[in-house]
C-alpha positions in Angstrom: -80.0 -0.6 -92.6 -83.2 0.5 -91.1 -84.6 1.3 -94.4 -83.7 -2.0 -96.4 -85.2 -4.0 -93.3 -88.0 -2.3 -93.8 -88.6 -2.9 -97.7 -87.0 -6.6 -97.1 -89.8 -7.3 -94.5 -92.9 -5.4 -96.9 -92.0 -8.2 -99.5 -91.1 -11.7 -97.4 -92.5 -13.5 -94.9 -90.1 -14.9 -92.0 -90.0 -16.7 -88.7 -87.0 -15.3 -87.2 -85.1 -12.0 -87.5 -80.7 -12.8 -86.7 -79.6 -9.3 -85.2 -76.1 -9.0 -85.6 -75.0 -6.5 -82.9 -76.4 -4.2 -80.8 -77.6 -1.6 -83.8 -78.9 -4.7 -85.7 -80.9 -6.0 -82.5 -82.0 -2.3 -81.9 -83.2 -1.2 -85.3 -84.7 -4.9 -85.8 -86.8 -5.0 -82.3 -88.2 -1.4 -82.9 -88.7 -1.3 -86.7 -89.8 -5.1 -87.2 -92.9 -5.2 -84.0 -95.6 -4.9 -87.0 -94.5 -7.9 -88.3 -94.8 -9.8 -85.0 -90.9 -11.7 -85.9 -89.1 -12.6 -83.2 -85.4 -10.8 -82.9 -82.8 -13.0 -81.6 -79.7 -10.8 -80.7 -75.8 -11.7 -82.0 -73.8 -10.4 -78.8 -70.3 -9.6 -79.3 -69.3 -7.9 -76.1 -70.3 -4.5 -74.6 -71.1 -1.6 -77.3 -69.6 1.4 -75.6 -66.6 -0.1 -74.4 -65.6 -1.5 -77.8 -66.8 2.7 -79.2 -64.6 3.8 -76.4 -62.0 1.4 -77.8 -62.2 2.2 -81.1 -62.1 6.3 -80.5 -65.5 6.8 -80.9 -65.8 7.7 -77.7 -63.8 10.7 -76.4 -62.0 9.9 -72.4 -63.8 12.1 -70.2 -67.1 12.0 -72.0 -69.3 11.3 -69.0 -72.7 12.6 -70.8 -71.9 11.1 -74.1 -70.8 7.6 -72.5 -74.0 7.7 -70.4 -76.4 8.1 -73.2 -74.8 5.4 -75.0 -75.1 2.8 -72.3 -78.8 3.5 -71.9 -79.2 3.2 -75.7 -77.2 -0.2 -74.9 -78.9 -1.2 -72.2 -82.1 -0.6 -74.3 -80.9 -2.5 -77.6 -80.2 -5.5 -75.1 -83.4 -5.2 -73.6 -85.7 -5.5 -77.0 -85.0 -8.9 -78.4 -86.3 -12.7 -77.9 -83.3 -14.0 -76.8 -79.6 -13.2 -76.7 -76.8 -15.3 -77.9 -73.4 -15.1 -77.0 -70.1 -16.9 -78.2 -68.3 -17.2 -74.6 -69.4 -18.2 -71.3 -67.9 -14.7 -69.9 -70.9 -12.4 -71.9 -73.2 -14.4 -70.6 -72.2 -14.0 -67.3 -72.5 -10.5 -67.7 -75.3 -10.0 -69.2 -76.7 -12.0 -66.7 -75.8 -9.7 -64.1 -77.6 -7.0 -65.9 -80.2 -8.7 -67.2 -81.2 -11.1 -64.7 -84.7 -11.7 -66.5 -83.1 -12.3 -70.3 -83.1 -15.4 -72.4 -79.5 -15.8 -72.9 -78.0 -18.5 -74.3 -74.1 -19.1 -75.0 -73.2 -20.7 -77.8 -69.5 -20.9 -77.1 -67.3 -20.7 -80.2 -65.6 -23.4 -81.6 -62.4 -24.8 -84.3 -62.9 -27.3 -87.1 -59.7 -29.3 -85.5 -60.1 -32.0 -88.4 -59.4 -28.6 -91.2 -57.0 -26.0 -88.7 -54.0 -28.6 -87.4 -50.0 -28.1 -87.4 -49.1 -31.1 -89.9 -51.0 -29.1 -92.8 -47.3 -27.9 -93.9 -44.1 -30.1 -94.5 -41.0 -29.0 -93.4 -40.1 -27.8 -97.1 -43.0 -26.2 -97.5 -43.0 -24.4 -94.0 -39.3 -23.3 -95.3 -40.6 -22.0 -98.7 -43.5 -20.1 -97.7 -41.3 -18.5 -95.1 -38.8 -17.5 -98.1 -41.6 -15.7 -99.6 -42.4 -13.2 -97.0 -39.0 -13.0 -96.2 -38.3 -14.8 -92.9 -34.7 -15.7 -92.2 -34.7 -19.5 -92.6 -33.4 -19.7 -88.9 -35.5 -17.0 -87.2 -38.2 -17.5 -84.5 -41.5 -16.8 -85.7 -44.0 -15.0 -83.5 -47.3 -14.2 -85.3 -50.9 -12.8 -85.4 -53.8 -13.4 -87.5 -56.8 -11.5 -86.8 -58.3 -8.3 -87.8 -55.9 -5.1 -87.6 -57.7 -2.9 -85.5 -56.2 -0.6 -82.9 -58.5 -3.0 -80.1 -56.5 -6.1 -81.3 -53.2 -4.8 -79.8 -51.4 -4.2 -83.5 -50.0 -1.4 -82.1 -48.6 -3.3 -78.9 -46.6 -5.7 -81.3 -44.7 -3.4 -82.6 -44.0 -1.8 -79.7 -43.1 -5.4 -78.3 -41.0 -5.5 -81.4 -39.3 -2.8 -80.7 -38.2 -3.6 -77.0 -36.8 -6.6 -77.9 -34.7 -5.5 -80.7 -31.5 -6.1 -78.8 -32.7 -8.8 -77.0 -34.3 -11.0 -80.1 -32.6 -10.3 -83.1 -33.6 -13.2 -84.8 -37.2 -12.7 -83.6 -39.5 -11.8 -86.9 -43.4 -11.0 -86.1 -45.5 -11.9 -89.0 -48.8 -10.3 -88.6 -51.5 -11.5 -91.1 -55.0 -9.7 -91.5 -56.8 -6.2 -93.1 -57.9 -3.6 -93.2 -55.2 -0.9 -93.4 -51.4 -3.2 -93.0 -49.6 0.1 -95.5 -50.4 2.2 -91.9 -49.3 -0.3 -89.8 -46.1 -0.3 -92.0 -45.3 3.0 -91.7 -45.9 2.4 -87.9 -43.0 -0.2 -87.9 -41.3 2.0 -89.7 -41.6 4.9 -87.7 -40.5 2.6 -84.8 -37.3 1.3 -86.4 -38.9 -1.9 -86.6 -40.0 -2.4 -90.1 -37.3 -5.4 -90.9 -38.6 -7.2 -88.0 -42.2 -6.9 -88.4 -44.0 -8.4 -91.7 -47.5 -7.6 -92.6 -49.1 -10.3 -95.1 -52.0 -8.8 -95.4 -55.2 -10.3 -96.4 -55.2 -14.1 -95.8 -58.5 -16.3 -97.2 -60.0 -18.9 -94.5 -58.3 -21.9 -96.7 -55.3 -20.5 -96.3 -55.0 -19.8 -92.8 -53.7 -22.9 -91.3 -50.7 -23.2 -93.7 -50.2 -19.2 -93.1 -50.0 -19.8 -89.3 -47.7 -22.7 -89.9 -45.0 -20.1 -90.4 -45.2 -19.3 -86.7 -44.0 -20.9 -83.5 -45.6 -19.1 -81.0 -48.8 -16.7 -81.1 -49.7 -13.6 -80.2 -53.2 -12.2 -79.0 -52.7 -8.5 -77.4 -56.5 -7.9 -77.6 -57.0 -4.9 -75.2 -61.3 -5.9 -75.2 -62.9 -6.6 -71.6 -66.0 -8.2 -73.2 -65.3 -9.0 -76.8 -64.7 -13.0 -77.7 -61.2 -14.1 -79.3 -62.5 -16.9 -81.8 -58.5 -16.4 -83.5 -57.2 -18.4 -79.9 -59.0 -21.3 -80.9 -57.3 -21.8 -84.2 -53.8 -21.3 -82.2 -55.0 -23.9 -80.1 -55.6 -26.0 -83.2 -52.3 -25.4 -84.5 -50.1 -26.5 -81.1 -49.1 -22.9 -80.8 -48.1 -21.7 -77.3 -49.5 -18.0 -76.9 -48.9 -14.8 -75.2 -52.1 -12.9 -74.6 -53.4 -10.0 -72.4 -55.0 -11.5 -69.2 -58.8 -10.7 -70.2 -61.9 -13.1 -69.3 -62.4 -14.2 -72.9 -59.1 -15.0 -73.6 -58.7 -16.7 -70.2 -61.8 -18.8 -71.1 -60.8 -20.7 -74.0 -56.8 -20.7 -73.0 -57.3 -22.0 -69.8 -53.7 -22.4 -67.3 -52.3 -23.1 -70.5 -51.7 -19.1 -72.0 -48.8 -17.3 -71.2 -50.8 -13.9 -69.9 -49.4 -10.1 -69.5 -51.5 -7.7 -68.1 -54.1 -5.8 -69.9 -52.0 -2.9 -71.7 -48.6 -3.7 -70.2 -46.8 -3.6 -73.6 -43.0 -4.1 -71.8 -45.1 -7.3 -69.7 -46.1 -8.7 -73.1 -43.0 -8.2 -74.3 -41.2 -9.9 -71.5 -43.4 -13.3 -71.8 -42.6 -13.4 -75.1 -38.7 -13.9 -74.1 -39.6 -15.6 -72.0 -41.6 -18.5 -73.6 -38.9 -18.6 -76.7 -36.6 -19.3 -73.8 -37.3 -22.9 -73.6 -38.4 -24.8 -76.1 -39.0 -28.2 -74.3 -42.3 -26.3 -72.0 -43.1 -24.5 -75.4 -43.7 -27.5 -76.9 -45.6 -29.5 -74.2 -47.7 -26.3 -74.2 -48.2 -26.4 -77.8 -49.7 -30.3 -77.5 -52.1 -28.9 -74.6 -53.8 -26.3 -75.9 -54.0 -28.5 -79.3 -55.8 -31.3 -77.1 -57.9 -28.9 -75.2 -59.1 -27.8 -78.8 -60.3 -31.1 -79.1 -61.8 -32.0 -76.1 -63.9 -28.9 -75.5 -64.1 -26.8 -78.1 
């Protein structure tokens, strides 16, 4: 990356350098000063916790983690201005950067293109046929990147504690990279009838492939890293369960159904729970589909 900057910048001329990340704000801020371009910084959430999340960083790793927040700190520190896509970061960064431009610019839905009527009842039926959902089951689903940070894991341990309890539960889980692992997972788990992985779904798509669902699921185990996939549940009048984090809280309001961070059998339990009755499920549905609308 470093390199093609380099050769990109020898041959244009630009006003403004978009640094996606904190490598792209770092390598931009310290290889682009000749050029005298102003870096404004992407901000996603914190670097080394989403390493540490990922397994890049080892538990226990005080030196390593150290070095990795100065580098951090450092990469923050460099560009123009900092955006961020929820109020949350840009609390936080304010905390540590008291002296920083940052400006939120707080993600939003295209509520006119993600809304529940895009299927018709026979259509919602047929689609489910296809990736083999009972006609009568209840549909809990996910659509989102399959990283371990997103919580994939969680579901199908969710899936598996409420075997007995949910028979006719089915937990469609749509996204890439890497769904043959997560397979094998569910499989490993005894859950792999109960657990459906679509794989890759394009953009157009996505509103008719969450129209499978009645509820939604967001397990996302990230302190500081957005959840831009809530606002198209919203959208779509879908009551959903997520892990109590500031992000999440953010854009679903009183209106989520939260578990503590981690607490896999807690998840599972307000799932039951909001399947339970259907008359608040769908009064929730309507609110988070109007708080869509009015503020996001």
């Amino acid at each position: 990356l470093a390199i093609r900057l380099v050769r990109v910048l020898a041959r244009n001329r630009f006003d403004v350098i978009h640094a996606h990340l904190h490598e792209g704000a770092l390598i931009a801020s310290l290889l682009a000063w000749p050029w005298r371009v102003p870096v404004f910084m992407d901000y996603q959430g914190s670097m080394t916790d989403e390493m540490a999340q990922h397994g890049f960083l080892k538990p226990g790793h005080a030196l390593a983690t150290r070095l990795w927040r100065v580098i951090e700190s450092l990469a923050e520190r460099l560009p123009a201005a900092i955006f961020t896509s929820t109020q949350n970061a840009a609390d936080g960064l304010r905390a540590r950067l008291p002296m920083a431009r940052i400006i939120p610019l707080i993600d939003g839905v295209g509520v006119s293109f993600v809304r529940p009527d895009k299927l018709t009842r026979t259509e919602r039926a047929a689609l489910r046929e296809r990736y083999g959902v009972p006609r009568d089951a209840d549909v809990a689903a996910f659509l989102g990147l399959l990283a371990r940070h997103q919580g994939i894991d969680h579901i199908i341990e969710a899936a598996a504690l409420l075997r007995d309890r949910r028979p006719n539960l089915r937990w469609v889980v749509m996204g890439y990279p890497g769904e043959n692992g997560w397979r094998k997972k569910a499989r490993a788990r005894g859950v792999d009838d109960l657990v459906i992985f679509t794989g890759r779904v394009p953009y157009d798509r996505m509103p008719e492939m969450l129209g499978m669902g009645d509820i939604a699921l967001a397990p996302k185990l990230s302190l500081t890293e957005g959840s831009g996939k809530l606002l198209n549940y919203m959208a779509m009048s879908m009551p959903t369960v997520a892990y109590d984090t500031p992000a999440q809280r953010e854009l679903l309001g009183d209106l989520g159904t939260y578990a503590p961070v981690g607490d896999i059998a807690a998840f599972a339990d307000r799932v039951d729970t909001l399947l339970n009755d259907r008359t608040a499920w769908r009064a929730i549905g309507s609110g988070l589909r109007g708080r869509a609308e009015a503020y996001f």
